[in-house]
C-alpha positions as CSV (number, residue, x, y, z in Angstrom):
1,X,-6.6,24.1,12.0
2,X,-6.9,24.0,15.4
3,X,-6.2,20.7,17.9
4,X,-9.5,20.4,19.6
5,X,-11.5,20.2,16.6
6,X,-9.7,19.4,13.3
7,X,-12.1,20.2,9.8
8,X,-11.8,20.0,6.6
9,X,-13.5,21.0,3.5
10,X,-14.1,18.6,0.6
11,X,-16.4,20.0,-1.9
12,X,-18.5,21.9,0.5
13,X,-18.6,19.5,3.0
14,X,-17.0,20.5,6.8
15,X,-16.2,17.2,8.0
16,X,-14.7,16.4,11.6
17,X,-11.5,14.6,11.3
18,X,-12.1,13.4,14.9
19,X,-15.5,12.1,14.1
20,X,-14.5,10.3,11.2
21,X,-11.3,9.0,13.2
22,X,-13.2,7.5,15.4
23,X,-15.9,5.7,13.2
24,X,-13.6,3.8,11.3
25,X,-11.2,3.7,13.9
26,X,-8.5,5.4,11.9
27,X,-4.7,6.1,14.0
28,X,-2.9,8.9,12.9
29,X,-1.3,9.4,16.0
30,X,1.3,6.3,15.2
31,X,3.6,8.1,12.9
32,X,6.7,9.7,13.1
33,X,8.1,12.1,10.2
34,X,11.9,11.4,9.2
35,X,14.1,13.6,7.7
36,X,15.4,12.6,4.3
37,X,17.9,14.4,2.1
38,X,16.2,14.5,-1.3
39,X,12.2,14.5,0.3
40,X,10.9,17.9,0.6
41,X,8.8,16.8,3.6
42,X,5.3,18.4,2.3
43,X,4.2,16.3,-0.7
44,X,7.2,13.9,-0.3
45,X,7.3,11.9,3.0
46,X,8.6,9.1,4.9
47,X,7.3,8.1,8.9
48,X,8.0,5.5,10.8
49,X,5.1,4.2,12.4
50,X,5.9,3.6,15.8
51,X,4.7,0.0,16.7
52,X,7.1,-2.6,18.7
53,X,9.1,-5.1,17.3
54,X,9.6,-4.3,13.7
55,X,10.4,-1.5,11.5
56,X,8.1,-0.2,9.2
57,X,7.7,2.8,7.9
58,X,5.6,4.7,5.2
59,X,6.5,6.5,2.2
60,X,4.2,9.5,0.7
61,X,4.6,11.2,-2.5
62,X,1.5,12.5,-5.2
63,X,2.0,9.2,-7.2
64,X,1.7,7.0,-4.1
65,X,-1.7,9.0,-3.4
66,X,-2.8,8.6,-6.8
67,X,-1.9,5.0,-7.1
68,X,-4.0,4.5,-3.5
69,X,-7.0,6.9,-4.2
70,X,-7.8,6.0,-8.3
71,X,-7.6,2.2,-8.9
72,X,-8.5,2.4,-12.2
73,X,-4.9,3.6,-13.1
74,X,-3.7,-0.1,-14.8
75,X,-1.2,-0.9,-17.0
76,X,1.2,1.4,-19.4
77,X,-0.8,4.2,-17.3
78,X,0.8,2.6,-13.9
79,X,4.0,1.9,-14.9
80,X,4.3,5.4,-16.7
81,X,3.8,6.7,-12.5
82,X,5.8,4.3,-11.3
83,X,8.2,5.6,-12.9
84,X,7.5,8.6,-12.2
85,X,8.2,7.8,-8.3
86,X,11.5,5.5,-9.1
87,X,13.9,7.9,-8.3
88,X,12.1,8.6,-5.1
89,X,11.5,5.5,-3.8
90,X,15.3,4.4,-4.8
91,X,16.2,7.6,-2.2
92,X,14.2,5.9,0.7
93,X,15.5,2.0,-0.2
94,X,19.5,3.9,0.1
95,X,18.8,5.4,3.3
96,X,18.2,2.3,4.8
97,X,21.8,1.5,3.6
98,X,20.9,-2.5,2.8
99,X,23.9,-2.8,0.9
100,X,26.0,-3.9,4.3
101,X,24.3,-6.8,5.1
102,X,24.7,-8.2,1.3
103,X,24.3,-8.1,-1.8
104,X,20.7,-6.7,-2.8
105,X,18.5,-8.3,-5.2
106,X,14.9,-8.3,-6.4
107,X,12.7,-11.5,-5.2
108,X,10.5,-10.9,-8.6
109,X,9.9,-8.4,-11.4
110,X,7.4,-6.6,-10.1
111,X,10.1,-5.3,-7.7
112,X,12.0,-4.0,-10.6
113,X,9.0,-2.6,-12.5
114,X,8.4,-0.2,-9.2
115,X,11.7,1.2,-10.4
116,X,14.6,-0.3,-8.4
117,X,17.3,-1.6,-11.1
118,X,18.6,-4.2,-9.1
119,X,19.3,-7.8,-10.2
120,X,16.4,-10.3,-10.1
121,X,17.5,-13.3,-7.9
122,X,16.2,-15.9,-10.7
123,X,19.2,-14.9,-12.9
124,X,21.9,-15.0,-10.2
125,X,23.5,-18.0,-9.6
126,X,26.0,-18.4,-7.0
127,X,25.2,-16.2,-3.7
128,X,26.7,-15.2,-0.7
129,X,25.2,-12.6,1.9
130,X,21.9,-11.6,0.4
131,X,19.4,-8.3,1.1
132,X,15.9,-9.3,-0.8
133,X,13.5,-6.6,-1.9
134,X,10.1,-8.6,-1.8
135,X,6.6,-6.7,-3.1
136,X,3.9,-7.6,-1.1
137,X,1.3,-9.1,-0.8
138,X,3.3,-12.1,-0.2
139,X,2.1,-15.4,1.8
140,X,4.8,-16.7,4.7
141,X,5.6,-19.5,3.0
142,X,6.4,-17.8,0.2
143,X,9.1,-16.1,2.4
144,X,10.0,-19.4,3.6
145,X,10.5,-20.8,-0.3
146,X,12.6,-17.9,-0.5
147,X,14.6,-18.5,2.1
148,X,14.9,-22.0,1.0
149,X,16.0,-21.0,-2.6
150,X,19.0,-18.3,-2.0
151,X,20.4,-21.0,0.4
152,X,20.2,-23.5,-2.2
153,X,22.1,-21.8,-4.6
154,X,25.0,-21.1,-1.4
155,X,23.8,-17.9,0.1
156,X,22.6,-16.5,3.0
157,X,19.1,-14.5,3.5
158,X,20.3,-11.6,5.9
159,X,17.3,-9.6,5.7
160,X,14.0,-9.1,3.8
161,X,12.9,-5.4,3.0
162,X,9.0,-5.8,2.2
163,X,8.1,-3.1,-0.4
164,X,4.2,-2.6,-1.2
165,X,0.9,-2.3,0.4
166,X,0.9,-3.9,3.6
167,X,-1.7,-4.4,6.7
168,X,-0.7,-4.5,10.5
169,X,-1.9,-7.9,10.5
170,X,0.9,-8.5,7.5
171,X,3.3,-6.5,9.4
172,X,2.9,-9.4,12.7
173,X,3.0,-12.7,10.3
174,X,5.8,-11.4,8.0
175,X,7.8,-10.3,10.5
176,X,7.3,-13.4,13.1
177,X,8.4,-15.3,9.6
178,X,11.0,-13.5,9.3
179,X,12.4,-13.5,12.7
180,X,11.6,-17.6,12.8
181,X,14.3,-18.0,9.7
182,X,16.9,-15.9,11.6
183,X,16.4,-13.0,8.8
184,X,15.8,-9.3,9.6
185,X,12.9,-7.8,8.0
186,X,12.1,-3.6,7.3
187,X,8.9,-3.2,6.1
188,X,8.0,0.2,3.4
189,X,4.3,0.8,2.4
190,X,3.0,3.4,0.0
191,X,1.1,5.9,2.6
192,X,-0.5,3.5,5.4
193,X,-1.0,0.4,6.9
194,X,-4.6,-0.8,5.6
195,X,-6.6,-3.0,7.3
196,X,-7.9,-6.5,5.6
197,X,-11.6,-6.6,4.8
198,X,-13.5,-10.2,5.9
199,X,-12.9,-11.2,2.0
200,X,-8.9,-10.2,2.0
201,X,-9.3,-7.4,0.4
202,X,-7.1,-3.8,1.6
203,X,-8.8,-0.7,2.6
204,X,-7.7,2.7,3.7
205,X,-10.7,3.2,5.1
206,X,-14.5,2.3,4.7
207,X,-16.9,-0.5,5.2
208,X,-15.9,-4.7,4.8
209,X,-18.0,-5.0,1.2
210,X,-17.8,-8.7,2.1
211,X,-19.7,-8.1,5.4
212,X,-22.2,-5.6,4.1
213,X,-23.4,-8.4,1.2
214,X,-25.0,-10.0,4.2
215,X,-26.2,-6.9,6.1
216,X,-23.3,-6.5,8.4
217,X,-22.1,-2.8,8.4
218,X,-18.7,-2.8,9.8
219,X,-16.1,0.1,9.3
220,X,-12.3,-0.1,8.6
221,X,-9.5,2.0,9.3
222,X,-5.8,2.1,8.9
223,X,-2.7,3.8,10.2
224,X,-1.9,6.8,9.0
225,X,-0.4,10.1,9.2
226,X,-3.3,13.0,9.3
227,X,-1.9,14.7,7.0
228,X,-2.0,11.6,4.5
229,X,-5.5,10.9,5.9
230,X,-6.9,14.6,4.9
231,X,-5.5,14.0,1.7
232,X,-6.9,10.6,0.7
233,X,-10.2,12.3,2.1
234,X,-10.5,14.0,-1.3
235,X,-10.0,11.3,-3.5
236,X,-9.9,7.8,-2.5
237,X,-13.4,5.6,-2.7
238,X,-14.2,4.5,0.5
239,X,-13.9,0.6,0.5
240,X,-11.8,-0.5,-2.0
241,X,-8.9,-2.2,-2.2
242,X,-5.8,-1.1,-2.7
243,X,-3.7,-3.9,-2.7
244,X,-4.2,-5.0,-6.2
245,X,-0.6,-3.7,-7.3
246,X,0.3,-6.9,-9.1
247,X,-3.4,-7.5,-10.8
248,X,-2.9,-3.6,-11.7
249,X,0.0,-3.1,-13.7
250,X,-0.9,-6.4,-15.8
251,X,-3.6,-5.6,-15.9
252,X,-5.9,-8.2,-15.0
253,X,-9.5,-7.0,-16.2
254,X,-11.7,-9.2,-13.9
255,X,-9.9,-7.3,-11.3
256,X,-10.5,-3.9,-12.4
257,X,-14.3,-5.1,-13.4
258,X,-14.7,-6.5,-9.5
259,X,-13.6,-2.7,-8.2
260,X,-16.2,-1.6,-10.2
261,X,-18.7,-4.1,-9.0
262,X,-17.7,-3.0,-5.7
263,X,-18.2,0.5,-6.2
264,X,-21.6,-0.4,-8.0
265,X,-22.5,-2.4,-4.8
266,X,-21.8,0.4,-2.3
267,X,-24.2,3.3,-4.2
268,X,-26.4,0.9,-3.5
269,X,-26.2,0.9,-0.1
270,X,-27.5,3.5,2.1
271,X,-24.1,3.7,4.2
272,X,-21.7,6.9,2.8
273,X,-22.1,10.8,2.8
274,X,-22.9,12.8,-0.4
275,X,-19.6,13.6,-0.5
276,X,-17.9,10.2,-0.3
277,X,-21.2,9.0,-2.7
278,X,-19.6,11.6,-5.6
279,X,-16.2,10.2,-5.0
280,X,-17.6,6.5,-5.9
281,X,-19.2,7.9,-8.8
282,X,-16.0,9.8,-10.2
283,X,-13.9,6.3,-9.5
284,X,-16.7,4.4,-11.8
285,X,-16.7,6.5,-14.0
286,X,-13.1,6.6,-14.7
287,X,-13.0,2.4,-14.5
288,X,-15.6,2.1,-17.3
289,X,-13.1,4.6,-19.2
290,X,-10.6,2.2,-18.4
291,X,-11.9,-1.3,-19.7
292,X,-13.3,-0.3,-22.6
293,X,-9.8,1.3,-23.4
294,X,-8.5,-2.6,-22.5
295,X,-11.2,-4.0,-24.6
296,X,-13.6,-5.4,-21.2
């Protein structure tokens, strides 16, 4: 692959990864791989994007990718590859060596159910020094209640890592949070920093649906390494979200039937290349599978 003009091939189609950088204003030159013993650094990655005043990072592995490119994985089908990535993911949380500043804890189940065993904060008591693991999304003043609740019970909230799908936008209003309750924040999202659609919704890349509904076409991109970016090329349906982790694993069908509604919406619209057109198909097809397997 040469610098000057990167290509791929998906199905047939030569696509320019600079031309398609630059339409939905996609930066892959933010990342930095790190070394990690354990990660094979091909299909298992972590970067650290390199953007001031916080740390954040990004991990990559096959089940990441498949949990960003196919929402219709939900449920036991989700939990089965989370799983699957636990004893990943529990290599990245160790290297950041969170155990000095306290004691570590999950902020809510879901943290557990993306396979860190730690102990969930409800069913501690009495706290000193305390490291939280916190899935996103989550509102600031949920990270102030937080706050507010280990120091009620006698501890201390010495830092926050946020786990989970996260925009750059997040990144600035967590981490400003953060910083304004004296608490140190890291911040780990599955494969990229998305950015927020005009309805809240989180996109690797693609067009705000919200926008579109009232015949406003405007493109979305996220940070990214290229390497992640020519793989979710091949899979992911442009547009949708992928933030849905908690309405997922429940899973909440009116969620799983509004990605669907989504992707109905956008082969509608005269907007996407054959190629990402047959990926929107495959992704409906495999979503109808899905509810009537859940009964909706």
């Amino acid at each position: 692959m040469e610098d000057r003009e990167p290509k791929i091939d998906i199905g047939g189609a030569i696509l320019d990864l600079n031309v398609l950088r630059d339409e939905y204003g996609i930066r892959t030159d933010l990342t930095h791989q790190v070394k990690v013993e354990g990660l094979d650094g091909r299909l298992t990655r972590l970067m650290k994007v390199m953007i001031p005043d916080f740390n954040v990072y990004l991990l990559e592995t096959p089940h990441i990718l498949r949990y960003v490119s196919h929402p219709h994985i939900a449920g036991e089908s989700l939990e089965i590859l989370l799983s699957e990535n636990s004893s990943l993911l529990k290599r990245i949380v160790s290297r950041f060596t969170l155990q000095r500043f306290g004691r570590i804890v999950a902020a809510e189940n879901l943290v557990r159910k993306m396979g860190l065993d730690i102990p969930l904060l409800d069913d501690l008591r009495d706290l000193s020094d305390v490291v939280a693991i916190v899935a996103t999304p989550i509102s600031k003043e949920r990270v102030e209640d937080l706050e507010s609740s280990i120091r009620e019970k006698g501890g201390r909230l010495r830092v926050i890592l946020f786990l989970g799908p996260l925009s750059r936008d997040d990144v600035n209003i967590l981490g400003d949070e953060a910083n304004s309750l004296g608490v140190d924040s890291i911040f780990l999202a599955p494969a990229l920093l998305g950015s927020r659609d005009s309805r809240g919704a989180l996109v690797a890349y693609g067009m705000d649906i919200g926008l579109l509904r009232h015949g406003k076409v405007v493109e979305l991109g996220s940070v990214m390494d290229e390497i992640t970016f020519c793989r979710l090329l091949r899979d992911y349906p442009p547009g949708i979200d992928v933030s849905g982790l908690r309405e997922r694993i429940q899973p909440d069908l009116n969620y799983l039937r509004s990605i669907l509604e989504d992707i109905m919406f956008l082969l509608e619209q005269p907007v996407f290349d054959p190629w990402q057109i047959e990926i929107l198909m495959r992704e409906a097809k495999n979503l109808r599978r899905q509810l009537m397997r859940y009964g909706g």
